[in-house]
N, C-alpha and C positions, 0 to 999 in steps of 0.2 A: 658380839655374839659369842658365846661361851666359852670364854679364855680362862686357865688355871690362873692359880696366883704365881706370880713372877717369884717369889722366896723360895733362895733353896732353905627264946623259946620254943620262946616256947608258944604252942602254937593255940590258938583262941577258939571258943566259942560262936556261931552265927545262926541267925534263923535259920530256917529251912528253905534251901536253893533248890531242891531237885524233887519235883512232884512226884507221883504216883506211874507216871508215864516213862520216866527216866529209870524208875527203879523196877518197875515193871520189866520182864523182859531182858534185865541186865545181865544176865551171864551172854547171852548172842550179841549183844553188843561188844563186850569184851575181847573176841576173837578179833575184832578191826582196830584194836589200840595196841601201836606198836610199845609206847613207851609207858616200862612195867610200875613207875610210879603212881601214874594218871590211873593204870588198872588195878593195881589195887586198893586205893584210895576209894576210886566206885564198886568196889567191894566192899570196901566196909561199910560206903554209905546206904549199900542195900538194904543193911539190916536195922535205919536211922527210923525214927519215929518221925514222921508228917508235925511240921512244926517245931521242929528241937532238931540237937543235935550239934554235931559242930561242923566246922568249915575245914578240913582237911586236902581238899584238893590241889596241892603244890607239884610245881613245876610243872605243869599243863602246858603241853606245846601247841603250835599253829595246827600241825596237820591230826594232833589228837582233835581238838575241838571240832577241827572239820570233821572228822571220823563220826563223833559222836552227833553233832550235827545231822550231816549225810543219814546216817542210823533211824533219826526221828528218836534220840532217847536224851536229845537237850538240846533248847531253843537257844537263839541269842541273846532273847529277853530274859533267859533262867541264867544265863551266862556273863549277861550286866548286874541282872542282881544280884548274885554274886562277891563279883568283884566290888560293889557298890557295899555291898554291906560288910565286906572284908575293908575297905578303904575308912568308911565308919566306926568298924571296931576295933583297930589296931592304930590308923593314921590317925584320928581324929581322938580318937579315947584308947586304952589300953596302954600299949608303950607309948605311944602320939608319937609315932614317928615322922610324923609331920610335912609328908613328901607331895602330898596331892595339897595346890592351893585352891582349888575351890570343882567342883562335878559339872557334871553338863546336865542340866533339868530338863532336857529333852532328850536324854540316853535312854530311853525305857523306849523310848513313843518311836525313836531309831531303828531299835533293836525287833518292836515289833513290825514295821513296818518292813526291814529284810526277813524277815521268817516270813510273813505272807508272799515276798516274792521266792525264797526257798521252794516253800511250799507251790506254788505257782509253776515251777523248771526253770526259775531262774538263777543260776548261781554266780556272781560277779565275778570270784576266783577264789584262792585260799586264803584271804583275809573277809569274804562274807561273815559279820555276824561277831567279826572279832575285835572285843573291846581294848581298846587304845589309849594309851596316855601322852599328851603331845606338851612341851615346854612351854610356859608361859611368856615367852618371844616371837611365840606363832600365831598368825592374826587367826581369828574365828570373827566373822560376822554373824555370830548367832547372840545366846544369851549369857558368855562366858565374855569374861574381860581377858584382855592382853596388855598386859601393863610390866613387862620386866620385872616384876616382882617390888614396884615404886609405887607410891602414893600417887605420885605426882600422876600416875594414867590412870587413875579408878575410873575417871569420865570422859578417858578416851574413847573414840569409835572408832576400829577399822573398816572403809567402806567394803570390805570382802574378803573372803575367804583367802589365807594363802595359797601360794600355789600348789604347794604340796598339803595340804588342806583337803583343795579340791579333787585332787588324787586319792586322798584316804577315803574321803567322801565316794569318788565313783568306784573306789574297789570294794566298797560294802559296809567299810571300817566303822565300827562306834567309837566315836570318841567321848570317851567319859569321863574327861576331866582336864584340866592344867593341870601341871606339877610346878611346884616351888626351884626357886633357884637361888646363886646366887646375882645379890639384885645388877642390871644393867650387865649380867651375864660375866661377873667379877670383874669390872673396866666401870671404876668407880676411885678405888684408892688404894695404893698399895701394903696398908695395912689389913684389908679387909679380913672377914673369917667366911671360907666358902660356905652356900648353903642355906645361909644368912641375907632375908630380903625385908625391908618395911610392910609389906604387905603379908606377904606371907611366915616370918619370924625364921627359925632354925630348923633346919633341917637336919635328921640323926641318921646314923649307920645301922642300917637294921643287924647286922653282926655282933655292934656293941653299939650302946644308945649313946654314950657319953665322945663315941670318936665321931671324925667328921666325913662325911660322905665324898669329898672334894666335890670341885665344882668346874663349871658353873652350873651343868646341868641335875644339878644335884636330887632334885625332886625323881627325874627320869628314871637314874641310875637306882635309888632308892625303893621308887617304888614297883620297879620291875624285879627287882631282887628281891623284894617281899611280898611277891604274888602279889600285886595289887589290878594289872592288866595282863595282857598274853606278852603284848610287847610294847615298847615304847621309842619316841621320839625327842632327840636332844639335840644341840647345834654347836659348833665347836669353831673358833677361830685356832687358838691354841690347846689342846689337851683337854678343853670340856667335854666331849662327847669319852674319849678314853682314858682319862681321871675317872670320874665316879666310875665307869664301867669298872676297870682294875677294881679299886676301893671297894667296891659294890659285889663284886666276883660277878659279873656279868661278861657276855661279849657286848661290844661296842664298834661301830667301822665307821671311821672319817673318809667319806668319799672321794676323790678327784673333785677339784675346784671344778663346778660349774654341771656335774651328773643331776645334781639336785638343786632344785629352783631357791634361793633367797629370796625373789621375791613375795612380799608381806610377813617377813623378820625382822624384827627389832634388830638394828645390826651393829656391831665394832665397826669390820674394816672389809671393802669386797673382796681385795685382794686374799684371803685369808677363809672368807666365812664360807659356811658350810653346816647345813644340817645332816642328819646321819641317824640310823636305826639305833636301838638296846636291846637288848634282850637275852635271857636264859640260855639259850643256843645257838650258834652260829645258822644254822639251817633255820631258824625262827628270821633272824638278824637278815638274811638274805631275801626269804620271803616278804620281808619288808622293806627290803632296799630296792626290790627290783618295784616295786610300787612307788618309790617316792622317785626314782631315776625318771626322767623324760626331759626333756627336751622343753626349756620353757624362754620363747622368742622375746621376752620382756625383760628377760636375765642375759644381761650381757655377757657371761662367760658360758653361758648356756651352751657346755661339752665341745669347747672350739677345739677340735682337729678330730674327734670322733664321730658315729654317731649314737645318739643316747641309747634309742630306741632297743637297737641293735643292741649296743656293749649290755643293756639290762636281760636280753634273752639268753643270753651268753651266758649269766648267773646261774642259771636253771642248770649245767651241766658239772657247777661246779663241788659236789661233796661227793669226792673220792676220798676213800678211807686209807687210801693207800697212794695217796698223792705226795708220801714226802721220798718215796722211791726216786735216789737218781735226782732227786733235788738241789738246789747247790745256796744252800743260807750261811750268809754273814752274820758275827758277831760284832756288832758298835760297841765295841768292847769300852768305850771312855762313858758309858753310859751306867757301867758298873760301877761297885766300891763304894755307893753313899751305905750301905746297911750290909752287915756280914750275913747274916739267915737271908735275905733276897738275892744275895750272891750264891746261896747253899742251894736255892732253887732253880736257882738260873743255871747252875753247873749239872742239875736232874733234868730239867730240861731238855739240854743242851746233847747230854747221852742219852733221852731217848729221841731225838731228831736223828741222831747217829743209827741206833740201834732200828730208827723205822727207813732206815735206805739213804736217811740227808748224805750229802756233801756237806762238813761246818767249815766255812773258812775263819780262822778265829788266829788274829783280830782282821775287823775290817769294815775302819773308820773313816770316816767322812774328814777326808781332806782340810773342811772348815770347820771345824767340831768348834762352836764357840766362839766361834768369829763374828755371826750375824744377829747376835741375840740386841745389840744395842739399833741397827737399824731394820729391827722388828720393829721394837716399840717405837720409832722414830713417824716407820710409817703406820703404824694402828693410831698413834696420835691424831694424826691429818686426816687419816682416809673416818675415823670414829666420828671427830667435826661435822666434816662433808655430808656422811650416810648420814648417818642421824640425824643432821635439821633438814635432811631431803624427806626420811620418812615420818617426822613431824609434820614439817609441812602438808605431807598429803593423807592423814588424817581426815575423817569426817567434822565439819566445823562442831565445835564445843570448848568447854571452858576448861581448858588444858595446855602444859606449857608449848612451843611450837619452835620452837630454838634451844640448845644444850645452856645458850646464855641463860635461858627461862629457867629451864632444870635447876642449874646452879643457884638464881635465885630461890626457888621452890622451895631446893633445900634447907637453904640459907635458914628462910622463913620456919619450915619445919623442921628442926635439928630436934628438935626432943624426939620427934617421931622416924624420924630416916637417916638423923648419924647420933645414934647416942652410944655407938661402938666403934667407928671410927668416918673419916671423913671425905672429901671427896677433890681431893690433890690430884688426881687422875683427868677428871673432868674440868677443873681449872686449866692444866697444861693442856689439852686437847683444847680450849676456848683461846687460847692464845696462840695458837696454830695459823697460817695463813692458806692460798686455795692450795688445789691440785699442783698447783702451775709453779709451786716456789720451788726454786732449783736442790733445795734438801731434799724437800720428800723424794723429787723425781731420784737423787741420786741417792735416798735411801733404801727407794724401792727397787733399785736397780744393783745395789750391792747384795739386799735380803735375797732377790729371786736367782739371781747367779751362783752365789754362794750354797745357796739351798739345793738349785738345779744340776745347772753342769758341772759347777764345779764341785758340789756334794755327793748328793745318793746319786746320783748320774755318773758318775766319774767312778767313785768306789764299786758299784756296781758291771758300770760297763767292763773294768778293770778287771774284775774276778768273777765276772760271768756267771753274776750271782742271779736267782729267781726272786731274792727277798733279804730283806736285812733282817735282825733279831734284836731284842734289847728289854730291857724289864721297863714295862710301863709307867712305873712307879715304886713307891713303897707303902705300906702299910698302911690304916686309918691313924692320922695323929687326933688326939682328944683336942676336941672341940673350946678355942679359947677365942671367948669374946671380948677378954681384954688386951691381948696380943696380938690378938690375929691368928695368922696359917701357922702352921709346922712345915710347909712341904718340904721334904728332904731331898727328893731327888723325880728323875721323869724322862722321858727318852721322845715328848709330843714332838718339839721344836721343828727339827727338820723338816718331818713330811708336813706340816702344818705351816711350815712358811712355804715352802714348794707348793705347797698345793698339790701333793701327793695324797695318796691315799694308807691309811693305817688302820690295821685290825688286831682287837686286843682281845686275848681269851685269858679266861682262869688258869693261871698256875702252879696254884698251892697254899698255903696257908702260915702265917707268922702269927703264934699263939693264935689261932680261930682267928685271923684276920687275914682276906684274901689281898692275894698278890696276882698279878697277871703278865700276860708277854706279849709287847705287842710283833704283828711282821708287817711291816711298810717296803714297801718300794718305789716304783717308776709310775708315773701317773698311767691312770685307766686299766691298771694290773691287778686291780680286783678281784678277778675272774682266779687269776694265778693265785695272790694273797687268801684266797676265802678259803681255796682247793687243800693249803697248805693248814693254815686255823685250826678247817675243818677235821683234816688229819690226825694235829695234833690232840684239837679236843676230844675225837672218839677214841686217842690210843692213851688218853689218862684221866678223863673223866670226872677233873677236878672240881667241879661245879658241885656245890654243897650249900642246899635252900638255909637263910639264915636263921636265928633262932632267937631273936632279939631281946640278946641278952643286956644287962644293963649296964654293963661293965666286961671288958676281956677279959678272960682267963690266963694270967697273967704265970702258967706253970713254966717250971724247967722239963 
């Protein structure tokens, strides 16, 4: 489940979303929207003609929509449409940026049915009403398939909803669609190009259409950064959920192993996997994690030595704007150096952490830096085996493969259609793998988790009496090569993602119009801490700049 690759406009035209009722009355509505883009935007649409016009409303956050909502001056069903018709005219036709692989044809009939309970005094919380994009590794037993982005599942059935599915579901959420990924959540070959599924084809960088959105959540990342949903949903073994975030200029947060249920995820490895929020802003990002956080008794890691419940209300306290006062953040300074301009930023950064109160301790690296990257993959091999023909197997019976052995045949059989970019060496070494119980894995998984834990972020940490570590999440969007594969040049996931830690990536700054991000990770279930600090950093530079999808970067000095 959504692991990076191992290698180191302009804005459009829509029908008419906002009735007579919406623009009716619009200046009194106004006064309740905090955030001044959202308001002037429904400024200008006041003066839009009933049936024309354009779609201009970006960067639209959780608690605007609730506002407007709340107001009675826009439905949720005005608010799928919307997004449904922005997904239409830009994803599917216009740039085709290609992030959503298929909608949910029961998003409308959703949509209506919470506005009657709206209207009713019913309000579920601050995701009522609010349209959602969740990865095409997430089961839905509705009328949308889950298929990793593979052939080989067009005619799978999941017998039910995920777990966190049914969480989106009871908080009100519509979900409106799958996004694209890349396929098997890039745990397929190590040539791969992120982004890139048989099912759903290539997926582009709304920034610049020709670079690549990294992966594997690539649809998520994509299409949240180009207004397609309020927020979205990605899953990340290694660096998929905060790859495309970074790439994407999104926030992104890879939660503590075990906050958020896996089960009914297409999965890598348990040790590792994890689903996790997207979104435009950190307070968005939150508002949606404390929904997908609970406690789910089916999921074996399900928040062991917490409680879920608890640590998710605990979120709700956390956007202090003035939380990096008296703070004490480290530099994983070995994390630097792949890109000189992502170094220029990280050094901007770095003095205003200073300048808002931080402590920097600089350097202050992880003891194993690069030690445990070989029995990562050691153990994603076995544990990828194991999960995967466990969540085949329980599948609703149908004609579909039920073993990774089956997949690999599948392929085999359809190579015109599922590798005619590159192939699947990944999933052969994973089939040749033995159980749980062979004395490698066990002492693979026991070098990755020590290494990563006490003896890593644990150690450097405890050591400098740090609140958080720092490190550039990435570099740049590389252009999109389907005969080579990745570019990835450099990444800072590894640690908190073999730990089982948690990491949160925010926007940056920009290399020629292409965003860069920082993530801050620490000590598991430190969330609360890491958001406090994000949070900070994001409202003291406000680097988030809606993309403009252009077709190529501007490539000035």
């Amino acid at each position: 489940m959504a692991r990076k690759g191992r290698r180191g406009g302009r804005r459009v035209g829509r029908r008419e979303f906002v009735c007579a009722s919406l623009v009716g009355g619009l200046g009194a509505a106004l006064g309740g929207f905090k955030h001044e883009a959202a308001a002037r935007t429904l400024a200008r649409l006041a003066g839009e003609p009933q049936g024309g016009g354009r779609f201009d409303w970006e960067e639209l956050t959780v608690r605007d929509a609730q506002a407007a909502m709340a107001s009675g001056r826009l439905s949720a069903r005005r608010l799928t449409e919307m997004y449904l018709e922005r997904i239409e005219r830009i994803d599917r036709r216009g740039p085709a940026l290609n992030s959503v692989i298929e909608t949910n044809p029961d998003a409308l009939a959703v949509a209506d049915s919470l506005d009657r309970e709206r209207k009713a005094g019913r309000v579920r919380g601050p995701l009522h009403g609010a349209p959602v994009l969740i990865k095409d590794n997430i089961d839905t037993a509705d009328k949308m398939l889950t298929t990793a982005g593979s052939l080989a599942l067009v005619n799978a059935k999941p017998r039910r909803d995920a777990f966190i599915v049914e969480r989106l579901r009871a908080a009100g959420c519509v979900i409106i669609g799958k996004t694209n990924l890349s396929e098997w959540a890039n745990f397929r070959s190590t040539h791969s190009t992120s982004g890139w599924s048989g099912r759903g084809g290539q997926t582009r960088n709304p920034y610049a259409l020709d670079r690549n959105p990294c992966g594997s959540s690539s649809g998520s990342g994509a299409g949240v950064s180009a207004n397609l949903a309020l927020v979205g949903v990605g899953t990340e073994t290694d660096g998929s959920v905060v790859c495309p975030s970074g790439t994407c200029g999104i926030v992104g947060i890879k939660p503590t192993l075990g906050l958020v249920s896996r089960t009914g995820i297409i999965p890598i490895a348990h040790s590792q996997d994890t689903a996790g929020p997207m979104a435009r802003t950190v307070a968005d990002a939150v508002a949606l994690l404390q929904v997908l956080a609970a406690e789910d008794p089916t999921d074996p890691a399900k928040g062991v030595g917490t409680n879920v419940n608890a640590w998710a209300q605990s979120l709700a306290g956390s956007l202090d704007p003035g939380a990096l006062r008296g703070a004490r953040i480290g530099v994983a300074r070995k994390f630097f150096g792949f890109n000189e301009q992502v170094d220029k930023l990280m050094a901007d950064a770095l003095d205003l952490l200073k300048r808002e109160g931080a402590t920097v301790v600089d350097p202050a690296d992880l003891p194993t830096h690069g030690k445990f990257d070989a029995a990562e993959f050691e153990v994603l091999l076995y544990e990828f085996k194991a999960d995967l023909n466990k969540y085949l197997a329980g599948l609703a019976p149908g004609d579909n493969p039920r073993t990774l052995k089956e997949l690999i045949d599948f392929n085999e059989k359809n190579r015109d259609r599922e590798m005619p970019y590159f192939g699947q060496e990944i999933f052969v070494r994973a089939e040749a793998k033995g159980p749980l119980t062979d004395p490698a894995y066990l002492k693979a998984l026991r070098t990755s988790k020590s290494m990563s834990q006490a003896q890593g972020i644990d150690a450097v940490m405890i050591k400098n009496r740090l609140d958080a570590l720092v490190a550039p999440t990435g570099g740049p969007a590389w252009t999109t090569d389907l005969v080579n594969g990745d570019h990835f040049t450099g990444g800072s996931s590894t640690p908190a993602a073999v730990a089982g830690y948690p990491n949160v990536q925010v926007p940056a700054g920009y290399v020629y119009g292409l965003p860069v991000g920082i993530s801050f990770f620490g000590r598991a279930y430190t969330e609360p801490k890491l958001v406090r600090l994000a949070y900070a950093y994001e409202q003291a530079t406000k680097h988030r700049q809606p993309p403009r999808l252009l077709p190529t970067a501007e490539l000035k000095a």
